[in-house]
C-alpha positions in Angstrom: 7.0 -18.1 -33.3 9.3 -18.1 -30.3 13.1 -16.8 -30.1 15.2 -16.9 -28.0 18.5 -15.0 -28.5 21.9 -13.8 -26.5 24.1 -11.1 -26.3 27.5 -10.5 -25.2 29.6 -7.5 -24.1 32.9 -6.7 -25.8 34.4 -3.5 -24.0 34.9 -0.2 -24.8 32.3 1.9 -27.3 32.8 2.4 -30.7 31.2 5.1 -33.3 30.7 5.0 -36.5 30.9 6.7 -39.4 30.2 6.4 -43.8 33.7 6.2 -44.3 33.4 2.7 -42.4 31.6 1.3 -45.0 34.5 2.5 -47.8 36.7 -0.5 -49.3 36.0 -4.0 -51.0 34.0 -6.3 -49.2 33.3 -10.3 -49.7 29.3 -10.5 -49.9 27.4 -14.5 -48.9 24.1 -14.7 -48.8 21.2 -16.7 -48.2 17.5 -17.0 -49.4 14.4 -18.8 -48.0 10.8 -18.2 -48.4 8.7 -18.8 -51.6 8.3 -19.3 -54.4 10.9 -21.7 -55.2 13.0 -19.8 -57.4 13.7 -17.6 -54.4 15.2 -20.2 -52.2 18.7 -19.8 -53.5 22.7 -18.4 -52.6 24.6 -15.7 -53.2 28.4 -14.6 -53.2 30.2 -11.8 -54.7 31.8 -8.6 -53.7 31.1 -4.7 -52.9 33.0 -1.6 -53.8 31.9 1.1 -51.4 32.8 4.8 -51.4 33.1 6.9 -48.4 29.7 8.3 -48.7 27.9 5.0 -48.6 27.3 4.3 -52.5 28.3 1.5 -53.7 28.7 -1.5 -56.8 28.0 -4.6 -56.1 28.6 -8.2 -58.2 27.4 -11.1 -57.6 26.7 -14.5 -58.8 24.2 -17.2 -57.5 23.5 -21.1 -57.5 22.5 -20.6 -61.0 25.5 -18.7 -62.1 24.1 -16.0 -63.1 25.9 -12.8 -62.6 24.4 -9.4 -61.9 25.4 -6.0 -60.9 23.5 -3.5 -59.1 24.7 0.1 -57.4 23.1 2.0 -54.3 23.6 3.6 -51.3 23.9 2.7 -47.4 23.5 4.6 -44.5 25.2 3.9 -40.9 24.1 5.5 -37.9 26.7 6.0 -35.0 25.6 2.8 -33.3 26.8 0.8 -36.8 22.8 0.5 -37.6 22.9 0.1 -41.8 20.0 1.1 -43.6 18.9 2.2 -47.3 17.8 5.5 -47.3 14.6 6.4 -50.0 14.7 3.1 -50.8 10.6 1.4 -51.5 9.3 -2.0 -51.9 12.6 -4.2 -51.0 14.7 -1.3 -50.1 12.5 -0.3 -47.1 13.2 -3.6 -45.4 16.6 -3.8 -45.4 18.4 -3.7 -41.9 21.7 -4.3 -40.7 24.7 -4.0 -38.5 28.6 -3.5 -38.3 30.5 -5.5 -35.8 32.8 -3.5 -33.3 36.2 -4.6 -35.5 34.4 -3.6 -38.5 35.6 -5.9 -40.4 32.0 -7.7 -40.7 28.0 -6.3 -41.2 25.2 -8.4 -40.9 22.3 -7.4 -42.9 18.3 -9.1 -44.1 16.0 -7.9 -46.1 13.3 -8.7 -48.6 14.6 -10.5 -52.0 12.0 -9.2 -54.3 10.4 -12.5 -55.2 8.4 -13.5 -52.4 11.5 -14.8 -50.6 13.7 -13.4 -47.3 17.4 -13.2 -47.3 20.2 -13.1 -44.8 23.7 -11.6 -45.7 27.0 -11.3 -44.5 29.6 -8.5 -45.8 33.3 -9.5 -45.2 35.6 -6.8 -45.8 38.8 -7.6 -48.0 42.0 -6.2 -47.0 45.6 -8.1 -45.6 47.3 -10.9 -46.6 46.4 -14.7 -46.0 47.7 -18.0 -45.7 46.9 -21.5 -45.2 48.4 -21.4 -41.8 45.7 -19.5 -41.1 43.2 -21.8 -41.4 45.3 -23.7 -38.2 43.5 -24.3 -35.3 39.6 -25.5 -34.4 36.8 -24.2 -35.9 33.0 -24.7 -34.8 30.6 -24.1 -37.6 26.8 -23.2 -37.8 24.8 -23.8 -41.0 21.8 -23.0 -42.7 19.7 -25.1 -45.5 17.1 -23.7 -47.1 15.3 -25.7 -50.3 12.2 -27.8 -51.3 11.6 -31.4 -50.2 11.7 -33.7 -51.8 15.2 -32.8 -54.0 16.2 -30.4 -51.2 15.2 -30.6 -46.9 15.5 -27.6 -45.4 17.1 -27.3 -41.8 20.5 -26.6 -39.2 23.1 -28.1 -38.5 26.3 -27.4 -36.5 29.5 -29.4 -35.7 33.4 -28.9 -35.6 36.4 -29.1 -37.7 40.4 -29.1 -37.1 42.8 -27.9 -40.0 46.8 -28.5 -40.0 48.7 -26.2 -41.6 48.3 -27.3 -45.1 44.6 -27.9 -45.1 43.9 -30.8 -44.0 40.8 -31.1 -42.2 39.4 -33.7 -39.5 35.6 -33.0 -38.4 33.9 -34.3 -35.9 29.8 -35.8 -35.8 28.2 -33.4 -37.2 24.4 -32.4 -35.7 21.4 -31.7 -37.5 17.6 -30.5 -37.2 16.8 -34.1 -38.0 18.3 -35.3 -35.1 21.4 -37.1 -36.8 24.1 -36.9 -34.4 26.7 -39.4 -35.3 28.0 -39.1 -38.8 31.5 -37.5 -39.5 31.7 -35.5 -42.6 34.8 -36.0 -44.8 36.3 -33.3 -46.7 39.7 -33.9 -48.3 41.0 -30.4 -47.6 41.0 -26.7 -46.9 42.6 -23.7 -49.9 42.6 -20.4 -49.0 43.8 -17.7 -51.5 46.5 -14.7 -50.7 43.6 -12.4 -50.7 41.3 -14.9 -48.2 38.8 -16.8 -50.9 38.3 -19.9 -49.0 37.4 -23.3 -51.2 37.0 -26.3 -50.2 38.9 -29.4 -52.7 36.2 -31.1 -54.4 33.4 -29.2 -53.6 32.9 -26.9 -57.0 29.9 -24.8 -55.0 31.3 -23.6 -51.9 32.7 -20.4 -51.9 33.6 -18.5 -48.9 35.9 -15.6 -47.4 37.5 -15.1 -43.6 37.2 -11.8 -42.1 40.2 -9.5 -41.3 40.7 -10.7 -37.8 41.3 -13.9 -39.0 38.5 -15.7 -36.8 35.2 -15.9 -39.2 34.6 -17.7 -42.0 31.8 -17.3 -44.2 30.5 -19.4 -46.8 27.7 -20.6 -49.1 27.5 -23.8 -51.1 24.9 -26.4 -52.6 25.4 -29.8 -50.5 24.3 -32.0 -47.7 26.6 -31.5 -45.1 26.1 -34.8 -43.1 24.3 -37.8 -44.6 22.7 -37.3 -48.0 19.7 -38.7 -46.4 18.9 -35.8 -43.7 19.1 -32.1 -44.3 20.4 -31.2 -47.9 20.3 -28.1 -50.0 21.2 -24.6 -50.6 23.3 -24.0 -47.5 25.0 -20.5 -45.5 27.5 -21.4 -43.2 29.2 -19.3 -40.8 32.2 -21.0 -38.8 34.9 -19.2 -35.8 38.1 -20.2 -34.7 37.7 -21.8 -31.4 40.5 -20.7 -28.7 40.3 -23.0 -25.2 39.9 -21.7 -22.3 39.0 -17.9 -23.3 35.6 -17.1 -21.9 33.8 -17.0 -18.7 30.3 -16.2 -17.8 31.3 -12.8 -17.7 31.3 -12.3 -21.5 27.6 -12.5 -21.8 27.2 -9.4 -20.5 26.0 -6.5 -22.7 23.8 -5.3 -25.7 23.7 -7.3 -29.0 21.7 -7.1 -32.5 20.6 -9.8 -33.5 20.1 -10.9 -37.5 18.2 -14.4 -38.2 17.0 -16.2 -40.9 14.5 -18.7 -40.8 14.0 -21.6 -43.3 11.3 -24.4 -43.9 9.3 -25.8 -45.7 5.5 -25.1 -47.2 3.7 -25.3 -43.3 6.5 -23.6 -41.6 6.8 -20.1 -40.6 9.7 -18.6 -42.7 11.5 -15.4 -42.8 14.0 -12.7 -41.5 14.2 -10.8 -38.6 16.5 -8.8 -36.2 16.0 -7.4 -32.4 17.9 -6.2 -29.7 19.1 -8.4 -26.8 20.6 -7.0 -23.2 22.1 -9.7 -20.8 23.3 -8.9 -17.4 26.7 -10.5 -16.3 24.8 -13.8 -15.1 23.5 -14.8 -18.8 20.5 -13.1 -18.2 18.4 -11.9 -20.7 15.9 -9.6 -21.5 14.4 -8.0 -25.0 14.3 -4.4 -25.4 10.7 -3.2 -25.9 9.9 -2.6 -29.5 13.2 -3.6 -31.2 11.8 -6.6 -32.6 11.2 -6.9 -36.2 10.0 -9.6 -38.7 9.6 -10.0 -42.6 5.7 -10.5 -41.9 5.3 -6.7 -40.2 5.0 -7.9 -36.9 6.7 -6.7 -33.7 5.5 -8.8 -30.9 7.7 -9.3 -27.6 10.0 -12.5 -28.0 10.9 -14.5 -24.8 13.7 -13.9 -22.8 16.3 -16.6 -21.6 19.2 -17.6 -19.8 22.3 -18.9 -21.4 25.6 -20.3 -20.0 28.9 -20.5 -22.0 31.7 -22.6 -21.3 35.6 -21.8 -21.3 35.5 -22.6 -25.2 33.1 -20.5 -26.3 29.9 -22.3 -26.7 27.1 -21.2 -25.6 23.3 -22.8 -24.7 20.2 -21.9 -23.6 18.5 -23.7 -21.0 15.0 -23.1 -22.0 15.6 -24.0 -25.6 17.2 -27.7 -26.1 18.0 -27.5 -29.9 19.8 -23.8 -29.6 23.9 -24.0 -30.1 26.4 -21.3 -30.5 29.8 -19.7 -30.6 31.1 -16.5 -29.8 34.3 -15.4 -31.7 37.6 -14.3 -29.8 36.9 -10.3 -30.1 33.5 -11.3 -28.5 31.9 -8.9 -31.1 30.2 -11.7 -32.8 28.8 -15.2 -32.2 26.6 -16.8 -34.4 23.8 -19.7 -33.6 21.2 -22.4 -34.6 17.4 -23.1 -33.2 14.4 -24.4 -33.6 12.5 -21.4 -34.1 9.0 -22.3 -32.7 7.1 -22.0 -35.7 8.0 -25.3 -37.9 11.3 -23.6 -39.3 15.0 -23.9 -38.5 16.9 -20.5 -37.9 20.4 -19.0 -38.1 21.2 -15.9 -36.1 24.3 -14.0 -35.5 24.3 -11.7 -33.2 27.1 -8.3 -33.2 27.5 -6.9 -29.8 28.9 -3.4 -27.9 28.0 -1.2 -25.2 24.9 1.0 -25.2 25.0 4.3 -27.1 23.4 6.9 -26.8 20.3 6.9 -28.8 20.5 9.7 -32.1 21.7 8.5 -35.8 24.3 9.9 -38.2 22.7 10.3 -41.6 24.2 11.5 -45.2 23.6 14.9 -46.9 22.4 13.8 -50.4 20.2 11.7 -52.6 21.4 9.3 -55.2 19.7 7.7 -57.3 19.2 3.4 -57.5 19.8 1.3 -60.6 16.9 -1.1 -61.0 16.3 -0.8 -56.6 12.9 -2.7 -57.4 14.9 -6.0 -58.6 18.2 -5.0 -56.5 18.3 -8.1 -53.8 16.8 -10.5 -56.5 19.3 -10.1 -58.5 21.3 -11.2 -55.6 19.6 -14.7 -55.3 18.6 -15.9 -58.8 
């Protein structure tokens, strides 16, 4: 399997603490892997103290709803982990972005399967207006030919200020590039719940800064005929003319998620990038992690990004992306070099020093063995 991912620098250095992880936060998620049951999305939402524990609700493709409680640890450099946790627990990893207001996070889902999540936190007031502007989103299918086809897919949409959207071609895995989704319209709730009219299975929720949207829904989002299925999309508010070569400068963690089907190589992983102020890159030794155990160097790369905000890769054709306008997140789609189709999105900041904050104290998990499977299905 080959990656190649980017980074970017955002400025000054954050810390951070447990009482970062207190509030309500919007939960989507995504599963891929086998056996089929596992293949499936999530959305819901998590009540966190200021120690780390917290409730969590959710409700998958099937409907059904489950609840499950535990505990998170963050280290100073926003690193999340769960701490005693065996089996499923012991793989989760993730990350908080520098406006914490978004962690990133994969894992095992108990069943054979990998997931990738994305915590929203809840908080402020929202309107349609804003929904206003151009956004460029990045998907992820996972799903079983023949009834589902697994892949990515990418393209842009503008909203008015009631909703309305207009997309442009959208671009696929399958190497569709000319079809123009049509979706009657955008809702967004007071407390930022974003639906989409017509479309029963898409949920999503914006982040506080008003510039991510995340979402989950069952659908093909081009032709019914190409990719198709269980689907995690991630889309930021463009802004012309904001970013210069200059902005891939820094240290980034990297999330991704991998799809396919039965001969493709599929799974989670998560690594650390550095770029220099050119675009290029270089992988930290030993940072890289996959669902399969293993920890093997991925290739570095050089990216260029253009004054919108989308960045490429010159040594890999099919990878597309988009940094938001705090430049503490950006998110991506690739071939991944094994037969399966991957979603990353990468949180950024300045290097830390290297020691972790921990929590006094041991509690103790409701039904931990079955926690992220009761996410998925």
């Amino acid at each position: 399997m080959v990656l190649l991912i980017l980074s970017v620098d955002i400025g000054s250095a954050k810390t951070f603490t447990t009482t970062d992880l207190e509030g309500t936060w919007n939960l989507h998620a995504l599963a891929s892997g086998y056996p089929d049951d596992f293949q499936s999305w999530a959305y819901g939402t998590m009540t966190c103290d200021s120690n780390g524990v917290f409730t969590q609700r959710t409700t998958n493709r099937t409907g059904e709803i489950n609840q499950v409680k535990g505990m998170f640890v963050i280290t100073r450099e926003g690193i999340i982990t769960i701490p005693g946790g065996s089996g499923q627990g012991s793989a989760f990893h993730g990350v908080m972005n520098n406006s914490k207001d978004t962690i990133v996070l994969t894992g095992n889902d108990g069943g054979g399967g990998y997931f990738l999540a994305v915590f929203t936190k809840s908080g402020g007031t929202f309107a349609t207006s804003d929904l206003e502007g151009t956004w460029a989103y990045h998907g992820l299918i996972s799903g079983n030919e023949p009834d589902q086809v697994p892949g990515w897919y990418y393209g842009s949409m503008t909203i008015d200020q009631k909703g309305n959207a207009n997309h442009s071609a959208i671009t696929d895995s399958e190497g569709q590039t000319d079809y123009i989704p049509h979706v009657a319209g955008i809702n967004i709730t007071a407390d930022g719940i974003v639906t989409v009219r017509g479309m029963d299975s898409y949920h999503g929720a914006i982040n506080q800064s008003k510039d991510v949207v995340v979402a989950v829904a069952t659908m093909a989002p081009g032709r019914i005929s190409s990719v198709r299925g269980y689907n995690l999309i991630v889309s930021i508010k463009q802004v012309p003319g904001a970013y210069t070569t200059g902005d891939l400068a820094g240290t980034w963690y990297a999330h991704g998620l991998v799809s396919g089907s039965y001969d493709d190589w599929t799974g989670w992983y998560y690594l650390t990038w550095l770029v220099d102020s050119q675009g290029k890159g270089n992988i930290v030794t030993g940072s890289y992690l996959n669902s399969h155990g293993e920890t093997e160097q991925p290739s570095s790369g050089t990216m260029s990004i253009t004054s919108d905000g989308i960045i490429r890769m010159s040594q890999l054709p099919s990878y597309h992306g988009i940094i938001n306008l705090a430049k503490d997140m950006c998110v991506c789609t690739m071939d991944d070099g094994g037969g399966g189709y991957g979603l990353v999105i990468i949180v950024g900041r300045p290097a830390f020093d290297e020691f972790d904050f921990d929590v006094d104290g041991d509690v103790d998990f409701v039904d931990f063995a079955n926690f992220a499977s009761h996410w998925l299905n």
